[in-house]
N, C-alpha and C positions, 0 to 999 in steps of 0.2 A: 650293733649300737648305732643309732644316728646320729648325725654330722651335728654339731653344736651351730647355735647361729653366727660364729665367726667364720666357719668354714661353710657353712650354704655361701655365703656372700665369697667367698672366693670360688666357691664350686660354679655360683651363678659365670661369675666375671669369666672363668676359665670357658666355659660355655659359651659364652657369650663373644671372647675374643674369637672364638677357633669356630663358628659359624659366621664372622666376618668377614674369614678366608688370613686373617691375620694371622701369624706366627707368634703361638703362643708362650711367651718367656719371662721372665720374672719380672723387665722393666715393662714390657706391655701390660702385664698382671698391677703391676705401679703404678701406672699410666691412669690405666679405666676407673684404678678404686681412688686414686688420687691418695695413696698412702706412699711409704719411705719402702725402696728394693731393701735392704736389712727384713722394715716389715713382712714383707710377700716373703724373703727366705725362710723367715720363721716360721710363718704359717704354714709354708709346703713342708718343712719337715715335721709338722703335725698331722697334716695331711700325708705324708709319706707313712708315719706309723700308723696311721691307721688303716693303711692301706688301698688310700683313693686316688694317690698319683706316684707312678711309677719313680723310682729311687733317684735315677739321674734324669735332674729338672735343671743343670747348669744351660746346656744349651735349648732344650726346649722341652713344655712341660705337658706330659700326656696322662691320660686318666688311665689308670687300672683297669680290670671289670668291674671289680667292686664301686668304682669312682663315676664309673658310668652307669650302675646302677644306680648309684647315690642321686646322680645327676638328673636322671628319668624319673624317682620319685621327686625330688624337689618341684621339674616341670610339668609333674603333672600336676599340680596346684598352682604353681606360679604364675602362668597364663592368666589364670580364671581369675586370680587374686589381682595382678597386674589392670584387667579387665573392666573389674571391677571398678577400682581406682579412679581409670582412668577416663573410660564410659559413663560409669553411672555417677559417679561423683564428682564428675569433671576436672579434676587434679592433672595437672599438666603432666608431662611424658616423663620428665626428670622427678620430678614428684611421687609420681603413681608406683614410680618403678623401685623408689627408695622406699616408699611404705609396703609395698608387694616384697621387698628382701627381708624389710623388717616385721614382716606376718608371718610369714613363709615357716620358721622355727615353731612356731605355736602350732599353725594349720599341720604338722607333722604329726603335731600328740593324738588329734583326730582322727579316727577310721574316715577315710575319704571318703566314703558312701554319705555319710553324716555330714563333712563338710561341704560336700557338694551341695548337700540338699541347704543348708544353712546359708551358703550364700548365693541361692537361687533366690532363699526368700528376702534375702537382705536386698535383691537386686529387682524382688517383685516391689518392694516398699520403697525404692532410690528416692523417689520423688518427696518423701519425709523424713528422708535423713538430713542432718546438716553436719557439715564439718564444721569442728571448733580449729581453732590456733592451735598448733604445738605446744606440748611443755615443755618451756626453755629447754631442760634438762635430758629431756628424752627425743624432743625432733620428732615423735609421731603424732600426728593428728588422730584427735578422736571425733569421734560418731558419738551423734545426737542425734535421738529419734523423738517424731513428734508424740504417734502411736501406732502401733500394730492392730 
């Protein structure tokens, strides 16, 4: 079963901490998402049953196999999605990366091959897309295209 989109977003974070060479633990996990340590507990022992990070996360929190699996497909879309964002539609660093975690869940349901080829052509057309504003409610920006 794949990771729900509250867990990419910490599966990213945990990634993301433990490539900075930083010690990855539940207030660092706190830290980056800017959420409550209670939060991050909860979440790893959802993550714990499902078996993408190993049981004792008190002092520091390591991925399973499975969790590194998990990890390797999330980035292999993540990149390109991040990429996208931040390249073709110029959305700043902090931006790009928050609409790339909040894609990321969808971009899962598609066979990769598909979505790669989907946002090559999104990326052939940059030049007529426009971002709109967020909706209040939801914090993602959408895509407006002139024409394909």
């Amino acid at each position: 079963m794949k990771p729900c989109s509250g867990q990419i977003k910490y599966l990213i974070a945990i990634k993301e901490i433990a490539d900075s060479g930083e010690n990855v633990r539940c207030v660092t996990i706190s830290r980056h998402l800017g959420v409550s340590r209670p939060s991050v507990s909860k979440m790893l022992r959802g993550l714990v049953s499902r078996g993408y990070v190993h049981e004792d996360f008190c002092s520091s929190v390591t991925l399973t196999p499975e969790g590194r699996k998990a990890v390797d497909e999330i980035f292999s879309c993540f990149t390109e999605v991040y990429m996208f964002f931040h390249k073709f539609l110029g959305l700043p660093h902090e931006e790009a990366h928050e609409q790339a975690v909040t894609f990321i869940p969808r971009s899962l349901r598609i066979p990769a091959r598909d979505f790669r080829v989907s946002l090559k052509e999104l990326s052939k057309n940059a030049g007529r897309l426009h971002i709109l504003p967020p909706l209040p409610e939801t914090r993602i920006h959408r895509i407006s295209c002139t024409s394909f």
